[in-house]
C-alpha positions as a Markdown table, in Angstrom:
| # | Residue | x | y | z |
|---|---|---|---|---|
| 1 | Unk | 6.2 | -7.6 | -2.2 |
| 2 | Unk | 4.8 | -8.6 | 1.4 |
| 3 | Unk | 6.6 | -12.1 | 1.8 |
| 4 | Unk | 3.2 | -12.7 | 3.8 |
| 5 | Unk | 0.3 | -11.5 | 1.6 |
| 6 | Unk | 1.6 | -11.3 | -2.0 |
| 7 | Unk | 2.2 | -8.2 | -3.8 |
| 8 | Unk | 0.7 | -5.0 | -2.8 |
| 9 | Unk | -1.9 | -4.8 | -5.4 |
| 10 | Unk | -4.6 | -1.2 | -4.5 |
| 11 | Unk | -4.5 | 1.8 | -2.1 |
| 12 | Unk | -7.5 | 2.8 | -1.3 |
| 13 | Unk | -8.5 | 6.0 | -0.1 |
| 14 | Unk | -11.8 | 7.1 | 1.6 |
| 15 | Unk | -13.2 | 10.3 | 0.1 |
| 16 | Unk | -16.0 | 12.7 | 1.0 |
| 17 | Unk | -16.7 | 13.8 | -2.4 |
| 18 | Unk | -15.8 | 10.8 | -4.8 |
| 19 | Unk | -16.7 | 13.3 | -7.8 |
| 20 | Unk | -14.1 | 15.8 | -6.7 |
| 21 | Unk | -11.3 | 13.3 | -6.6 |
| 22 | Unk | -11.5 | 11.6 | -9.7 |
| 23 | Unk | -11.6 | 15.0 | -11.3 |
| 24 | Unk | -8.2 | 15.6 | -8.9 |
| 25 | Unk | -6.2 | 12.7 | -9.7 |
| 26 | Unk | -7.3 | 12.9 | -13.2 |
| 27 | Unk | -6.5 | 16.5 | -13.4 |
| 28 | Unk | -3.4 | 16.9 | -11.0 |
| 29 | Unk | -1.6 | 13.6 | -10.9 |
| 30 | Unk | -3.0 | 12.3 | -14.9 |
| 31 | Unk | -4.7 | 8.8 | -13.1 |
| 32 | Unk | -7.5 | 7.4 | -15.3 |
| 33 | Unk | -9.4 | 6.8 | -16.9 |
| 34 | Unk | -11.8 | 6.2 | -13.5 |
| 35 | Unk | -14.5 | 3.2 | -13.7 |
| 36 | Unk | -16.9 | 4.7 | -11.8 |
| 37 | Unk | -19.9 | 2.7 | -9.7 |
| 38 | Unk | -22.5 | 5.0 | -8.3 |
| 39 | Unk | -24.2 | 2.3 | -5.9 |
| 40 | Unk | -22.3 | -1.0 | -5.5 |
| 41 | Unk | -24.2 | -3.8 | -5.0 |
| 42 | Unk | -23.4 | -5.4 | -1.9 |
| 43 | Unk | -24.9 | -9.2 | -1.5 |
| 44 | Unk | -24.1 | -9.3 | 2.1 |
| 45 | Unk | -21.4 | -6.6 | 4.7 |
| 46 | Unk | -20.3 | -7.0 | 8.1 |
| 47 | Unk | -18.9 | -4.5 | 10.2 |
| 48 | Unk | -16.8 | -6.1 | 13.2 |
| 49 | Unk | -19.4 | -9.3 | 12.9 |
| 50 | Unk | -22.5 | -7.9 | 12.9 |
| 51 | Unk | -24.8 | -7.0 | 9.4 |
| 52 | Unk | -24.8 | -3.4 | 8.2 |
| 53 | Unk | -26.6 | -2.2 | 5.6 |
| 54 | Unk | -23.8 | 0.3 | 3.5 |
| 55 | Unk | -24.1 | 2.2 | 1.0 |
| 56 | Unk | -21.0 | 3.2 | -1.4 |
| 57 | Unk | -19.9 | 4.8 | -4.2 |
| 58 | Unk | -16.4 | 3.9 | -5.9 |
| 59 | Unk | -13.8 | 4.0 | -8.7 |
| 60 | Unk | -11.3 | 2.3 | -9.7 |
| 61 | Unk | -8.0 | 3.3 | -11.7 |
| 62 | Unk | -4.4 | 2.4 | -12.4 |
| 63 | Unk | -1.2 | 4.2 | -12.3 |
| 64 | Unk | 1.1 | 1.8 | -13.5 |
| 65 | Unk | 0.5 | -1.6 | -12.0 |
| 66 | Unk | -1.2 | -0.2 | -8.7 |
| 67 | Unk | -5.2 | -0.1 | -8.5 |
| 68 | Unk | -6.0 | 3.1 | -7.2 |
| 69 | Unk | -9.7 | 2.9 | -5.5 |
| 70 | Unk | -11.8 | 5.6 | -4.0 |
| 71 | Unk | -14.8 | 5.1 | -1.9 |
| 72 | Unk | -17.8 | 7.4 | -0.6 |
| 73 | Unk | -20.1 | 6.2 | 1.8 |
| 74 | Unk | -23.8 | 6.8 | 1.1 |
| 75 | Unk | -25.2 | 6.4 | 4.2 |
| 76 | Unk | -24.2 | 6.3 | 8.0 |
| 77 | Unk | -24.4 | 2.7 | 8.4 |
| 78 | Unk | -21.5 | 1.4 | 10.9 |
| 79 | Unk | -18.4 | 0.8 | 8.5 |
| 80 | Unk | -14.5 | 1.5 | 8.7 |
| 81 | Unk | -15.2 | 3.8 | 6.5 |
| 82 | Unk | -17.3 | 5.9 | 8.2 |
| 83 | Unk | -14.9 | 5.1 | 11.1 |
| 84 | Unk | -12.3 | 6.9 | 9.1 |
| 85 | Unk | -14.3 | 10.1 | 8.4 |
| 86 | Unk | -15.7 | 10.3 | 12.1 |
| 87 | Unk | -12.4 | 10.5 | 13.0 |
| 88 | Unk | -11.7 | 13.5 | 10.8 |
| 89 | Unk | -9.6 | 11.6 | 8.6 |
| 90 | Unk | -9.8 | 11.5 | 4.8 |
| 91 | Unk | -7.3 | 9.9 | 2.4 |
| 92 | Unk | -5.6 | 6.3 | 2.4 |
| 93 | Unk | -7.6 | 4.5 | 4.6 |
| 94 | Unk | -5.8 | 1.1 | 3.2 |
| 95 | Unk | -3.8 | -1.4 | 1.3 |
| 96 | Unk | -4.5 | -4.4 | -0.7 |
| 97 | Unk | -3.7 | -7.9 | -1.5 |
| 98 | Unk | -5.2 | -10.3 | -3.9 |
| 99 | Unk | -4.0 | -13.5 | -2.7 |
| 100 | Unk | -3.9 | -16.7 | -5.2 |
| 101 | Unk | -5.4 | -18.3 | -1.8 |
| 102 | Unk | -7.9 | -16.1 | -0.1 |
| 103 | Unk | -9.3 | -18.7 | 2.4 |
| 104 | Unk | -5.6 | -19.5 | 3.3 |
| 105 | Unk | -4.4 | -15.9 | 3.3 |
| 106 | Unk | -7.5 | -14.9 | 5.9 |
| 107 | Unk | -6.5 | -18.1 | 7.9 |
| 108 | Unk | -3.2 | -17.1 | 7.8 |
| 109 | Unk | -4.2 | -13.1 | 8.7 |
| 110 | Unk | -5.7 | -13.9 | 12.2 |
| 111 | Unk | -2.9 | -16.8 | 13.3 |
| 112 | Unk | -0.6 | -13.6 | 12.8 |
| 113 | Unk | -3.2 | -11.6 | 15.2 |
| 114 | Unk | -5.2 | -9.1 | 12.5 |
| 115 | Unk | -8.5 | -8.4 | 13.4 |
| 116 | Unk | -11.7 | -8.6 | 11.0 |
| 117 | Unk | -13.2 | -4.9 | 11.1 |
| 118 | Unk | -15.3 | -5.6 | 8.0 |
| 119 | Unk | -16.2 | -8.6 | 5.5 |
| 120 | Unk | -18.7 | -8.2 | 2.1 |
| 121 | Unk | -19.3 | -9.9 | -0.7 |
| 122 | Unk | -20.1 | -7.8 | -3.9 |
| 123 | Unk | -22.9 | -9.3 | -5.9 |
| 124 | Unk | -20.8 | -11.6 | -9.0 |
| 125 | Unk | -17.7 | -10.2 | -8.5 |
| 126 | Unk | -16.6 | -12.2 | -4.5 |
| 127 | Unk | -15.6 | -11.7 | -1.3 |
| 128 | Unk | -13.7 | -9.0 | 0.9 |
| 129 | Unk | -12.0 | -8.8 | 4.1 |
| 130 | Unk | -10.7 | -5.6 | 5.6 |
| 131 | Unk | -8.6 | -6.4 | 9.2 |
| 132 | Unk | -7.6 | -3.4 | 11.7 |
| 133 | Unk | -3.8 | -3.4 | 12.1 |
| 134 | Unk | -2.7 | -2.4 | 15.7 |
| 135 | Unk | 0.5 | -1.7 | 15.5 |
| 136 | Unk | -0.6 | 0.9 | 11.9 |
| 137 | Unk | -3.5 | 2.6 | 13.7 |
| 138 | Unk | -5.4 | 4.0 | 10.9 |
| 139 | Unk | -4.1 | 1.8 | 8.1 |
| 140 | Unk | -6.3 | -1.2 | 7.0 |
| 141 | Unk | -5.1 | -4.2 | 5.2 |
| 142 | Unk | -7.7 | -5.6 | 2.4 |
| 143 | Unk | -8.3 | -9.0 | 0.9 |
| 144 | Unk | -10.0 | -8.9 | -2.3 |
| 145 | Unk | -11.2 | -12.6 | -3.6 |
| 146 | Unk | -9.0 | -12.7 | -6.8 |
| 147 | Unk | -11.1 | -14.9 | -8.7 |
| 148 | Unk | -12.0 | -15.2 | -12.4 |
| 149 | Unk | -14.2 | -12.0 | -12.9 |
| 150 | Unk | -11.4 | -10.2 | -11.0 |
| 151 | Unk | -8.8 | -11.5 | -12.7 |
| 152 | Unk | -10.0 | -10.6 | -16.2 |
| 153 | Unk | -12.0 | -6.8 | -14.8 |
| 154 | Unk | -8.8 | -5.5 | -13.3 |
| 155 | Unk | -6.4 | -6.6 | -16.2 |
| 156 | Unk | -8.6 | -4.9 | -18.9 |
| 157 | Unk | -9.0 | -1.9 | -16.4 |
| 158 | Unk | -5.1 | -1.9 | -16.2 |
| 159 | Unk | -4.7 | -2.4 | -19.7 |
| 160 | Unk | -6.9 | 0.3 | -20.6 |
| 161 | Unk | -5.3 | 3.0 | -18.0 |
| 162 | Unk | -2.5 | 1.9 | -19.4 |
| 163 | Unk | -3.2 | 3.1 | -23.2 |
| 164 | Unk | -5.6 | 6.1 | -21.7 |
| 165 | Unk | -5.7 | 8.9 | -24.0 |
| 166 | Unk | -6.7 | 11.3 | -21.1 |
| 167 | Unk | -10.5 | 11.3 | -23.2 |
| 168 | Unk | -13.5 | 10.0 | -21.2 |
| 169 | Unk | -11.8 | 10.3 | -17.7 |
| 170 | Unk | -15.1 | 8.8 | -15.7 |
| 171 | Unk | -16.7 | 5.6 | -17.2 |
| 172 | Unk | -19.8 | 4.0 | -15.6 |
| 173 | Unk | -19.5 | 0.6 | -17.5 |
| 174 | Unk | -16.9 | -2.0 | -16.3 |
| 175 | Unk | -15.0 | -4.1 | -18.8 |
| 176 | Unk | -16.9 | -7.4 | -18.5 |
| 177 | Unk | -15.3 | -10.5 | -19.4 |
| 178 | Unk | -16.5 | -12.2 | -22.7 |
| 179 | Unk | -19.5 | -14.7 | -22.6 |
């Protein structure tokens, strides 16, 4: 547990072929079953403050009580994703916190010096804040708004990981909470 941030909730890596690696960690390391979106619907994404129009593909899974997240960038809009690939690099781009308090923990984020590299908002499901880390060149740290939808999506996800029969390893519907 960060005594800063929370616990360390997702690593997230950045992935040129988003197919190949769910059929990896499913297939080499038993993680899934994979909740797969083929276009996430971005309301709004800023790379280092100014708009950018992204495109991405990810999944989501859990081994154990970590969230295990892969992204694929769509297009070449500016992102730190496509920051990470330029660069040659593929894997764990970053780490992730869900604070209880994600104005606070973002206030809290830049006092200690973080910089924004990228901010979204994912349409329904809230906010996002990715800050470069300095003295971890190459390693990003994530907010994720932990609200409500969150709360209830990612425990069901867990939950279902969690009693996975290895059937069905990529799902394209999201566990939605009730009405």
């Amino acid at each position: 547990m960060s005594r800063v941030f929370g616990d360390l909730r997702q690593l997230g890596y950045v992935v040129r072929d988003i197919q190949g690696a769910m059929k990896y960690w499913h297939e080499v390391n038993g993680v899934g079953p994979w909740f797969y979106i083929d276009h996430v619907p971005l309301a709004s994404f800023d790379y280092k403050g100014q708009p950018s129009a992204l495109e991405m593909s990810i999944a989501l899974s859990f081994s154990g009580g970590a969230q295990v997240e892969l992204i694929q960038p769509r297009n070449d809009a500016p992102s730190l994703y496509k920051d990470f690939l330029d660069a040659g690099q593929e894997g764990l781009q970053h780490i992730a916190y869900w604070p209880e308090d994600y104005e606070a923990a973002k206030r809290q984020a830049l006092a200690q010096g973080l910089e924004v590299g990228q901010e979204g908002n994912i349409a329904g499901r809230g906010g996002f804040i990715y800050y470069q880390t300095a003295g971890h060149h190459g390693t990003c740290v994530e907010f994720a708004e932990f609200n409500a939808y969150r709360q209830y999506q990612f425990a069901e996800m867990e939950r279902i990981c969690r009693d996975w029969d290895g059937a069905d390893p990529i799902r394209t519907t999201l566990p939605a909470p009730p009405t």
